[in-house]
MDAnalysis code that builds the backbone (N, CA, C; Angstrom):
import MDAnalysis as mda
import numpy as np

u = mda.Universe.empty(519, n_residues=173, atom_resindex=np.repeat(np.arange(173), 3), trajectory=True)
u.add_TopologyAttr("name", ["N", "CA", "C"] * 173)
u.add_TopologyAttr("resid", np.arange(1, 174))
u.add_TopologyAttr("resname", ["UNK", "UNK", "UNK", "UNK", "UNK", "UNK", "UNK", "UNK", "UNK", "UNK", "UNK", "UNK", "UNK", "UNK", "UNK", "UNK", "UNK", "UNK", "UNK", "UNK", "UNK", "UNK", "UNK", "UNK", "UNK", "UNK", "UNK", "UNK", "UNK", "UNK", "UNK", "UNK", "UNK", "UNK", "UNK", "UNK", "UNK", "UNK", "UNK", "UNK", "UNK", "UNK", "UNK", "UNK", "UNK", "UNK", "UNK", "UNK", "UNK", "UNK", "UNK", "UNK", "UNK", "UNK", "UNK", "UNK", "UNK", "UNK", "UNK", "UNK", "UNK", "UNK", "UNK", "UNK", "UNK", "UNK", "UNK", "UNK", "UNK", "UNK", "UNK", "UNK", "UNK", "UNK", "UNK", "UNK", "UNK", "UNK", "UNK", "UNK", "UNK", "UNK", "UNK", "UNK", "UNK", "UNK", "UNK", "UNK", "UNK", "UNK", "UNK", "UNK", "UNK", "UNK", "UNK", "UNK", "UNK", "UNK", "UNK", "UNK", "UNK", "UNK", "UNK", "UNK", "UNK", "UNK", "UNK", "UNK", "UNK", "UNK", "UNK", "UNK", "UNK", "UNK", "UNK", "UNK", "UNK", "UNK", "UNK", "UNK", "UNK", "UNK", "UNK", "UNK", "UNK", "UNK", "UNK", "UNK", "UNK", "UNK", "UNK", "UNK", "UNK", "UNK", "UNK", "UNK", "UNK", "UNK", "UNK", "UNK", "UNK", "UNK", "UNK", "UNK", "UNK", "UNK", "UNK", "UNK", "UNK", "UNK", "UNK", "UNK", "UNK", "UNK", "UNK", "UNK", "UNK", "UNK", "UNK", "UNK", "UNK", "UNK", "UNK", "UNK", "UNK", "UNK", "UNK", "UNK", "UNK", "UNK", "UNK", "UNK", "UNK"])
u.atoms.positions = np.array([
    [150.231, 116.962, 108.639],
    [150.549, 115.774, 107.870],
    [149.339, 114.863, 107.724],
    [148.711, 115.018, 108.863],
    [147.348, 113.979, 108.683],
    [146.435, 114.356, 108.150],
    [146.099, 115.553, 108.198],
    [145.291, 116.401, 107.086],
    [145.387, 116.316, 105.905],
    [146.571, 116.191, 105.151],
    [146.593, 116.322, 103.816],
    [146.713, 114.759, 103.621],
    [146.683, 114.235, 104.103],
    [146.912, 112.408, 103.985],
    [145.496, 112.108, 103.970],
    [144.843, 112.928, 104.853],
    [143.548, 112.492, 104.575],
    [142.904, 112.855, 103.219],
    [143.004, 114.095, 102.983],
    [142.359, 114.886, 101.903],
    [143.347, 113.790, 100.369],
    [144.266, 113.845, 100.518],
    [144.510, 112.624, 99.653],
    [144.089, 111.191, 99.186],
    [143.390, 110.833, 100.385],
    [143.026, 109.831, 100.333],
    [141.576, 109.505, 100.081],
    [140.665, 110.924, 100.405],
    [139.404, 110.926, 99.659],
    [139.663, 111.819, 98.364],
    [140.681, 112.460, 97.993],
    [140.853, 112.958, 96.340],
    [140.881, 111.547, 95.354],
    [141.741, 110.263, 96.065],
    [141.946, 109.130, 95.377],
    [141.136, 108.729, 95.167],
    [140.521, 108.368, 96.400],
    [138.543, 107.163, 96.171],
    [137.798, 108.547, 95.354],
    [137.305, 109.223, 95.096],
    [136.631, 109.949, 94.515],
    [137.176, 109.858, 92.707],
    [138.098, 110.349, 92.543],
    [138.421, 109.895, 91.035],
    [138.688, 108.599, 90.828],
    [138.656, 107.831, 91.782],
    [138.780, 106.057, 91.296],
    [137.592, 105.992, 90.470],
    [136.725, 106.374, 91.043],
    [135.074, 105.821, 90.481],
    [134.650, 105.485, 89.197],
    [134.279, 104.838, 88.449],
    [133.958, 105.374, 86.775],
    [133.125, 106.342, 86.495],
    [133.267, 106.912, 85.197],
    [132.477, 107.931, 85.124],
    [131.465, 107.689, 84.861],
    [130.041, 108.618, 84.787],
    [128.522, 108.176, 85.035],
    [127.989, 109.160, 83.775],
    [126.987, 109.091, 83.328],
    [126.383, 110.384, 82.402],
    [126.033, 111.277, 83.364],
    [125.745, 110.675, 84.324],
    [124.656, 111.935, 84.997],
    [125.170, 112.621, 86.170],
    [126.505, 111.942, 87.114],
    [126.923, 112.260, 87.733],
    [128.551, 112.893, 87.871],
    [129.444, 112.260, 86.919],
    [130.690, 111.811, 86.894],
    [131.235, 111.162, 87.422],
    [130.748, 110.861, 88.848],
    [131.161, 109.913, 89.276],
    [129.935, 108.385, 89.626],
    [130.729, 107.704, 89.642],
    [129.719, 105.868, 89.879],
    [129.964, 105.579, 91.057],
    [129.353, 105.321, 92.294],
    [129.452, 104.257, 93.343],
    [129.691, 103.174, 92.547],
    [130.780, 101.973, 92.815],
    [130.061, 100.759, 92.485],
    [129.508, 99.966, 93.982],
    [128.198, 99.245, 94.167],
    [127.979, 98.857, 95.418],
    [128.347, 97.537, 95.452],
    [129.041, 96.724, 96.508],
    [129.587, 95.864, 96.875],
    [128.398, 94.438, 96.445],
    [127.722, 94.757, 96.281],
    [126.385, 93.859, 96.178],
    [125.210, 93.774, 95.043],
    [124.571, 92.725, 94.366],
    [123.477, 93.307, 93.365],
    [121.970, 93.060, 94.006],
    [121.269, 93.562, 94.038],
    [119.743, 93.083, 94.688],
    [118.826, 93.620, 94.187],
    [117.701, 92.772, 93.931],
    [116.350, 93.149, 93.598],
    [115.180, 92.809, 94.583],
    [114.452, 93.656, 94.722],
    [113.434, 93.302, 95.876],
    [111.677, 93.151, 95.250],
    [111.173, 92.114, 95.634],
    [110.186, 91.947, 94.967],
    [109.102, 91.489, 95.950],
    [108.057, 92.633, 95.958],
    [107.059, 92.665, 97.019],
    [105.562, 92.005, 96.399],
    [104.857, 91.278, 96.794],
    [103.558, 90.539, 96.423],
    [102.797, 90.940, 97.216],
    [101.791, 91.248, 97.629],
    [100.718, 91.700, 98.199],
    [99.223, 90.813, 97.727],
    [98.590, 90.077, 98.550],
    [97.172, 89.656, 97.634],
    [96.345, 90.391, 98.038],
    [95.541, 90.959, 97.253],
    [94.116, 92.011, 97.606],
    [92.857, 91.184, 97.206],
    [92.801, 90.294, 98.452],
    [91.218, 89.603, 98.618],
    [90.154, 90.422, 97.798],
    [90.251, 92.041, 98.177],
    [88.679, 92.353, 97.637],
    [88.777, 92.524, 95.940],
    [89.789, 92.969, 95.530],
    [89.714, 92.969, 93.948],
    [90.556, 91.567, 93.427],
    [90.384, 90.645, 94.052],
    [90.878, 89.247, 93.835],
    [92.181, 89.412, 92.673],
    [93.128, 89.670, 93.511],
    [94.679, 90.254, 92.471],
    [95.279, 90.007, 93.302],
    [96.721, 89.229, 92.394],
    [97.907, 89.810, 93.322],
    [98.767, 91.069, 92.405],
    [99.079, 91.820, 93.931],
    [99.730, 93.192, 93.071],
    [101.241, 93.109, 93.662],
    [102.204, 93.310, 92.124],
    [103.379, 92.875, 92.538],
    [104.691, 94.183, 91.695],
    [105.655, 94.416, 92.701],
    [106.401, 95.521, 92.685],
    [107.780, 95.346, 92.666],
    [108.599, 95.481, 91.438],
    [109.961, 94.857, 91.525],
    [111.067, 96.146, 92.007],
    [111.562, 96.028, 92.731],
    [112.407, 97.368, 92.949],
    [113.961, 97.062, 92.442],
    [114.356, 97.796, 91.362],
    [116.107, 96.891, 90.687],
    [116.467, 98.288, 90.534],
    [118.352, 98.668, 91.291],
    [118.491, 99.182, 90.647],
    [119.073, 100.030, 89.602],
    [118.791, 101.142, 88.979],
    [118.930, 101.597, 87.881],
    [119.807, 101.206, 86.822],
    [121.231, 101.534, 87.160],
    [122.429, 100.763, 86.313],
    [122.417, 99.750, 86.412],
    [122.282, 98.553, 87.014],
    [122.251, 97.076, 86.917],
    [121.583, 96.691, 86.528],
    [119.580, 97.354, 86.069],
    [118.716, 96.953, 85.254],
    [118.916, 97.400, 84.241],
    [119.975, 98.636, 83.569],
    [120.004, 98.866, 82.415],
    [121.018, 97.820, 81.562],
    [121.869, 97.799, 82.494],
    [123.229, 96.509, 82.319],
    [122.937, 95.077, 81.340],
    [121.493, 94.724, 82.625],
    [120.894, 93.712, 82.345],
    [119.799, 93.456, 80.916],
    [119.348, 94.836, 81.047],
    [118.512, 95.031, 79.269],
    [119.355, 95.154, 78.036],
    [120.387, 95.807, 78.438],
    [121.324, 96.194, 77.288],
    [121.905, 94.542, 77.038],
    [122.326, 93.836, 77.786],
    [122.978, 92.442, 77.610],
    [121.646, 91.593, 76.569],
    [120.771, 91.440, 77.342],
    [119.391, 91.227, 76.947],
    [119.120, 91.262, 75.678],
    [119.020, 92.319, 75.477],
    [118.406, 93.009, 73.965],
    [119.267, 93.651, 73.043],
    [120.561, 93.536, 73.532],
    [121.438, 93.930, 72.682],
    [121.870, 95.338, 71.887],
    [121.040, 96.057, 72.974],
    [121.325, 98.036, 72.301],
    [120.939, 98.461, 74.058],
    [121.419, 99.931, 73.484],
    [121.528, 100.913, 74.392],
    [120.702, 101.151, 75.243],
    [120.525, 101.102, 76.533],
    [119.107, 101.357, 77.150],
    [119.539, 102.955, 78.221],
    [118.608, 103.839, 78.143],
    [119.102, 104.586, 79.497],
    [117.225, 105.133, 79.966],
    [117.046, 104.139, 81.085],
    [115.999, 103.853, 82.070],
    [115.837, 105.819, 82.467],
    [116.909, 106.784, 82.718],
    [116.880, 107.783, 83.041],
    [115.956, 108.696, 82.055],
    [115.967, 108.565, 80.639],
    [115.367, 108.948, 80.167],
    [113.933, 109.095, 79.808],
    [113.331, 110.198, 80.021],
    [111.546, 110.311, 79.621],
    [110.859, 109.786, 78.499],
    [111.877, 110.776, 77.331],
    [111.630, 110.414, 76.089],
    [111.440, 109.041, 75.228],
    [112.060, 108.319, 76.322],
    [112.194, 106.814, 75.936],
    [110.943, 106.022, 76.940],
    [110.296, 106.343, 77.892],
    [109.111, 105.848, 78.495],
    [109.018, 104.407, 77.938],
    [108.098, 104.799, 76.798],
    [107.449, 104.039, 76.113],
    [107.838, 102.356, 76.169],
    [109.250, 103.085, 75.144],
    [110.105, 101.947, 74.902],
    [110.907, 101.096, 75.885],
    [110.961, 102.207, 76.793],
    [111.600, 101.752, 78.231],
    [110.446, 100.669, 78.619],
    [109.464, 100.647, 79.409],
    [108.650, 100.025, 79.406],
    [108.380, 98.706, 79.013],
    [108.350, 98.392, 77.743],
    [108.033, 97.618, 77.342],
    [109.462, 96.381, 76.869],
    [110.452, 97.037, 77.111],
    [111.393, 96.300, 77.551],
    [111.563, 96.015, 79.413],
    [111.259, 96.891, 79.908],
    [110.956, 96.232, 81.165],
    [110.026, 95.149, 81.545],
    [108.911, 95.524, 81.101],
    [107.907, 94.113, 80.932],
    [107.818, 92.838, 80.689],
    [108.549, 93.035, 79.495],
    [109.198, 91.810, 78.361],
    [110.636, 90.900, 79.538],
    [111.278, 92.018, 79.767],
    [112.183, 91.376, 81.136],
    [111.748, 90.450, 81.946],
    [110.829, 91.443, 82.809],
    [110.273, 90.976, 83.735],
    [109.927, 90.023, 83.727],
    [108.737, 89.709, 82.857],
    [107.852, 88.420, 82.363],
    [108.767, 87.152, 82.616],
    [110.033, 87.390, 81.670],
    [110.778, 86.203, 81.161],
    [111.264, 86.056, 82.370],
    [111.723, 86.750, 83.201],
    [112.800, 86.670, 84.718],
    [111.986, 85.780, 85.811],
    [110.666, 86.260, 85.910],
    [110.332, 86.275, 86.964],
    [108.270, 85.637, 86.587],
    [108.983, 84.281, 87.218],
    [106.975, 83.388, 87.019],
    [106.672, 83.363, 88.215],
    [105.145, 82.771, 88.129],
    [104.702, 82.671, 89.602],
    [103.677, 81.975, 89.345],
    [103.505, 80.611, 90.346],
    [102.427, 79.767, 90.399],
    [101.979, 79.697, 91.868],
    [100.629, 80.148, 91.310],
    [99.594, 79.849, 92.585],
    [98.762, 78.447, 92.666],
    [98.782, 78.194, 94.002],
    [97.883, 76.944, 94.327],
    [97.721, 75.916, 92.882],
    [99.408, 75.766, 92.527],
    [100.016, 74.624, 91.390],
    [99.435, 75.331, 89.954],
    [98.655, 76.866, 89.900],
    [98.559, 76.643, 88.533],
    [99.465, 78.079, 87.876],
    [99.757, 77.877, 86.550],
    [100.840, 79.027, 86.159],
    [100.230, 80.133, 86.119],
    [100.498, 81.603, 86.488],
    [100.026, 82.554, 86.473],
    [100.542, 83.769, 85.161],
    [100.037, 84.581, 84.554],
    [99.980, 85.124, 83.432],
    [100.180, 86.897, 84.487],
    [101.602, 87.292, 84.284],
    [101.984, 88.845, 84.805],
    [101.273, 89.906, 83.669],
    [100.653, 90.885, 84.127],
    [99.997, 91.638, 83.514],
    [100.895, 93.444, 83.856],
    [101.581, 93.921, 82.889],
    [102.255, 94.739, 83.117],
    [101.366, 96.049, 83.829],
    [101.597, 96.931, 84.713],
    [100.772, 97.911, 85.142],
    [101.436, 99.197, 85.032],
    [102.802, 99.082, 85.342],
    [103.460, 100.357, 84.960],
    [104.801, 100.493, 85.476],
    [105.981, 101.346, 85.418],
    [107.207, 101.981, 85.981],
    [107.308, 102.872, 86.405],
    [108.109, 103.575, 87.140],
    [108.698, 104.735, 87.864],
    [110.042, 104.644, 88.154],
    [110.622, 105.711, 87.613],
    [112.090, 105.805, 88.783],
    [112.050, 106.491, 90.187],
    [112.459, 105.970, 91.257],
    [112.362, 106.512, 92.214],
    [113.981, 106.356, 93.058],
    [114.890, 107.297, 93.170],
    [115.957, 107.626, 93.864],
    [116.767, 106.618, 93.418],
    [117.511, 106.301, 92.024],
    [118.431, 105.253, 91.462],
    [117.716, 104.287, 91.676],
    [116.606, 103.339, 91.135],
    [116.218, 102.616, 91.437],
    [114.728, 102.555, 90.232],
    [114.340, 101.803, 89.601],
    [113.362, 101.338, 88.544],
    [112.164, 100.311, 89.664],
    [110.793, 100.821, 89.886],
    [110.219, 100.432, 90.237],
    [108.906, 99.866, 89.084],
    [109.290, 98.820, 89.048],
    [107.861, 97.969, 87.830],
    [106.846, 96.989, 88.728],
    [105.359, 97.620, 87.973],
    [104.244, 97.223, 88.980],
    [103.415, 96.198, 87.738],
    [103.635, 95.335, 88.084],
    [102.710, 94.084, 87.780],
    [100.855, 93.389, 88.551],
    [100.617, 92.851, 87.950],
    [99.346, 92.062, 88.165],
    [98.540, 91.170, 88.219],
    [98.267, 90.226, 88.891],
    [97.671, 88.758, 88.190],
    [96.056, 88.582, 88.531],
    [95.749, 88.926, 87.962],
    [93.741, 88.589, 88.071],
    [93.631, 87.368, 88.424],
    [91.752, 87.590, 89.349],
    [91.599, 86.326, 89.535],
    [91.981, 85.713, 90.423],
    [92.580, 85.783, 91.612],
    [93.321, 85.104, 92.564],
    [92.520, 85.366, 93.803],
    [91.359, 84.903, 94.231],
    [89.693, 84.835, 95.289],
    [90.970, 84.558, 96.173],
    [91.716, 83.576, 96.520],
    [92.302, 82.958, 97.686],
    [93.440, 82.189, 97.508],
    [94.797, 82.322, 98.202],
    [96.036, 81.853, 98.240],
    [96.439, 80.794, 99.428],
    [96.863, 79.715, 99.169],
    [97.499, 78.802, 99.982],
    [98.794, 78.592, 99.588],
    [99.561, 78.812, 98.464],
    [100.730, 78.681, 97.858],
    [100.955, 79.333, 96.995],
    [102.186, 79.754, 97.123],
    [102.981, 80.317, 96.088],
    [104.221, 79.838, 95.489],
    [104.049, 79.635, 94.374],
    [105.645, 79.170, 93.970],
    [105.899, 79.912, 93.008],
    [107.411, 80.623, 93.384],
    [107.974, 81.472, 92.198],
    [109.231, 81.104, 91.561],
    [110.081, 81.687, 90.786],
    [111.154, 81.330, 89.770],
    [111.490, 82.908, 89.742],
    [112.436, 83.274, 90.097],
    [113.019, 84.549, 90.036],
    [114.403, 84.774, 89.504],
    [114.942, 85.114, 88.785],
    [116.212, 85.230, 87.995],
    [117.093, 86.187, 87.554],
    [115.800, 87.522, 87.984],
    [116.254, 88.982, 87.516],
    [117.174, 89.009, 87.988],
    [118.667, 89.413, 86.725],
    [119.390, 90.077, 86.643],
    [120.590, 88.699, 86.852],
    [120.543, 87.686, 86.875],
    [121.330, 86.992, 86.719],
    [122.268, 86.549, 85.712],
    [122.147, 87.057, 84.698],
    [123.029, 86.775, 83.794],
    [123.839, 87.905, 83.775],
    [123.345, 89.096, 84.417],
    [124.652, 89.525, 84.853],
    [125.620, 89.933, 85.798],
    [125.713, 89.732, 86.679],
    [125.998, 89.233, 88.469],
    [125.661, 87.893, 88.708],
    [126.899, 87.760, 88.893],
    [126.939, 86.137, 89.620],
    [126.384, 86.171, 91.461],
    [126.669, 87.712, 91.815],
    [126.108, 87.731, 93.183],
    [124.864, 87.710, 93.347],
    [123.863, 88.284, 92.917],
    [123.108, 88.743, 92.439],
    [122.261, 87.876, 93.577],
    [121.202, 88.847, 94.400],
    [120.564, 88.447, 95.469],
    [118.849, 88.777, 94.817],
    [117.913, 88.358, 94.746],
    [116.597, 88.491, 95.018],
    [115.896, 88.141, 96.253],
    [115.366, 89.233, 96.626],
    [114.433, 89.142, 97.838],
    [112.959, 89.643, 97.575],
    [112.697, 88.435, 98.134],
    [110.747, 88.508, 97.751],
    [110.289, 88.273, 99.191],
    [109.087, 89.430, 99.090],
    [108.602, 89.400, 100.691],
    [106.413, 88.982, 99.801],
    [106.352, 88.107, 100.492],
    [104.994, 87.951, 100.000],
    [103.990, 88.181, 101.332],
    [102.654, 88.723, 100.882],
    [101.731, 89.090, 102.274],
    [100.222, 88.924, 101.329],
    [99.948, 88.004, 102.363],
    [98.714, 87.571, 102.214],
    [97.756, 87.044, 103.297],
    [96.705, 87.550, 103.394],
    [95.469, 87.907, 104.756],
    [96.346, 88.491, 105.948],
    [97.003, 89.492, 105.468],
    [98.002, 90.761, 106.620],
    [99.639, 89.612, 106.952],
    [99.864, 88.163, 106.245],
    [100.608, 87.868, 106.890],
    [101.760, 87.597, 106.181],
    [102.967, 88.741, 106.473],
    [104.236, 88.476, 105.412],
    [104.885, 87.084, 105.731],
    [105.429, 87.138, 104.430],
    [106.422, 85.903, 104.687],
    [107.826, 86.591, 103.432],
    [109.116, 86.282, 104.002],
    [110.456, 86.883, 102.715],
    [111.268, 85.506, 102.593],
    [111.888, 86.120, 101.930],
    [112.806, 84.447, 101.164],
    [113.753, 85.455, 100.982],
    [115.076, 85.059, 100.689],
    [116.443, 85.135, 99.941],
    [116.823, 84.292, 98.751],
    [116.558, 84.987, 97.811],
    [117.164, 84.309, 96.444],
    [118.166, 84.291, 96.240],
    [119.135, 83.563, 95.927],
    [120.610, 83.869, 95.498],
    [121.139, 82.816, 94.239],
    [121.736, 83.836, 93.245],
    [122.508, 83.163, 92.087],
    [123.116, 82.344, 92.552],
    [122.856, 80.535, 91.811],
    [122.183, 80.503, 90.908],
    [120.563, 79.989, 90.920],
    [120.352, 79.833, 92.118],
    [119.102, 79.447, 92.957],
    [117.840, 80.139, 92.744],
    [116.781, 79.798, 92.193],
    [116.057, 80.577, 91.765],
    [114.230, 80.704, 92.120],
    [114.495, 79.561, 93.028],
    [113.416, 79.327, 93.088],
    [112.940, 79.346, 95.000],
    [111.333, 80.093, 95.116],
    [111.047, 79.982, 96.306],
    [109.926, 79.576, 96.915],
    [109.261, 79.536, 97.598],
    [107.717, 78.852, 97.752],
    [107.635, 79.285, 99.095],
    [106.401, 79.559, 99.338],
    [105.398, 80.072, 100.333],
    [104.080, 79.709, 100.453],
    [104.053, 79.211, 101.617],
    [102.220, 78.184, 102.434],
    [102.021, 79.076, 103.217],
    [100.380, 79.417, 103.083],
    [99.745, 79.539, 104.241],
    [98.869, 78.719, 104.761],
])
């Protein structure tokens, strides 16, 4: 009796799921998050910066965005993928150093295991005492919607918790 109660009860959660293109079935995860890593590289005076969002909730968020179809899974679409990620990005997510506005320089994407990794750049940055950012990705569509930014500069991290509708974080060294 407990056997088949069980096997019933993962036959149920398994076809609950929505269906997926790629899988048939969807996790949905209890949570939305984007993680956004800063790094400053003293010797090529840059900060190098890495947004990790993912996959279906950044496509969610482009498709709302821009108003057509996006599927991040696809090769053929690179290009275009891309440059709607960029264009995202940019608008989502500023960053001012030592009070002055900084200009994101797109570097590139990858998918890596459900998940859209976009690598950004800001020239020019000899030395950091502050950071102030504005982070927003993906808020217009999740009201939960968590950003976490871990910043490291002369070996020394520092992370924040972003949370909708709160958007903003700052970091001294």
């Amino acid at each position: 009796m407990a056997t088949s109660l069980v096997k019933w009860m993962i036959t149920a959660i398994i076809f609950s799921f929505p269906q997926n293109k790629a899988t048939d079935i969807t996790i949905k995860h209890p949570f939305y998050v984007s993680v956004t890593e800063i790094n400053h590289n003293p010797k090529d005076k840059t900060l190098e910066i890495s947004c990790k969002i993912f996959i279906n909730d950044f496509e969610t968020a482009l498709e709302k965005t821009f108003s057509s179809k996006v599927d991040l899974d696809n090769a053929k679409n690179k290009d275009a993928n891309d440059k709607l990620i960029s264009s995202y990005i940019t608008k989502h997510f500023q960053i001012v150093v030592d009070g002055k506005p900084q200009q994101l320089q797109f570097v590139g994407s990858e998918n890596k295991s459900e998940s859209v990794w976009s690598y950004f750049q800001v020239n020019n940055i000899a030395s950091v005492k502050k950071i102030d950012i504005k982070s927003n990705i993906l808020y217009e569509s999740f009201e939960s919607e968590i950003n976490i930014i871990h910043v490291t500069v002369s070996g020394n991290r520092k992370s924040l918790e972003v949370t909708n509708p709160n958007s903003n974080a700052s970091f001294e060294w």
